[in-house]
N, C-alpha and C positions, 0 to 999 in steps of 0.2 A: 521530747520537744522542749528545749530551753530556748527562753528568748535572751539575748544580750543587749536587752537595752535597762537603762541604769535609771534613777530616779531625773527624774526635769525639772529644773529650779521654775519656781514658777513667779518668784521673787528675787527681782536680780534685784545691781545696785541704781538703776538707772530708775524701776518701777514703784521702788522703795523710797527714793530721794524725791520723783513727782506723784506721791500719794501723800507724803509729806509737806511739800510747797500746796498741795489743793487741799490738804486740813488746814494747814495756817491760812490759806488765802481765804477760805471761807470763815473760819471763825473772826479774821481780825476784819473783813467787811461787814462783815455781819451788824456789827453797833452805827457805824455810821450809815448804813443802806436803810438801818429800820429808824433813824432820827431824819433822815432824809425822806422815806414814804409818807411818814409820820408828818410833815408838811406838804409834800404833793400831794397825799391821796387821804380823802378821809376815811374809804371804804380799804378793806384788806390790806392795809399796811406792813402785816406780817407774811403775805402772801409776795408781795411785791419784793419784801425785804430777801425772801430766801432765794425769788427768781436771781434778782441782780446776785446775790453771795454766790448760789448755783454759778454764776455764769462765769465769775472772777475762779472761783475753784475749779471749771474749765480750764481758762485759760493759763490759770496758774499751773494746772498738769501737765496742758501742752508745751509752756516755757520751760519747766521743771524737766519734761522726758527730754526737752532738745540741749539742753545743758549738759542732764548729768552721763548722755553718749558721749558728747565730746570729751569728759575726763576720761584721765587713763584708768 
């Protein structure tokens, strides 16, 4: 009993290029969300800061995946 199935990329170029865009989009909010908390909130500033970068590296993956489909 041989099976024919072959190894499964589990890292294409599409997953690659939007885990890419959600490190950059988290690290580069990251300073102005916690200079921004750091004025709205006195309490958990840093807590505040990672939700909102959290949310930009979200959305950054979701732009990221529907991009790099479209490339050939």
């Amino acid at each position: 009993m041989t099976s024919n199935s072959g190894p499964k990329a589990r890292w294409t170029k599409d997953k690659a290029g939007a885990t890419l865009a959600a490190t950059t989009g988290f690290f580069f909010s990251r300073e102005p969300a916690l200079e921004t908390a750091k004025q709205l909130t006195q309490e958990y500033p840093n807590t505040a800061a990672a939700l909102v970068s959290l949310a930009v590296a979200v959305l950054a993956y979701w732009i990221g995946l529907r991009v790099m489909q479209k490339l050939p």
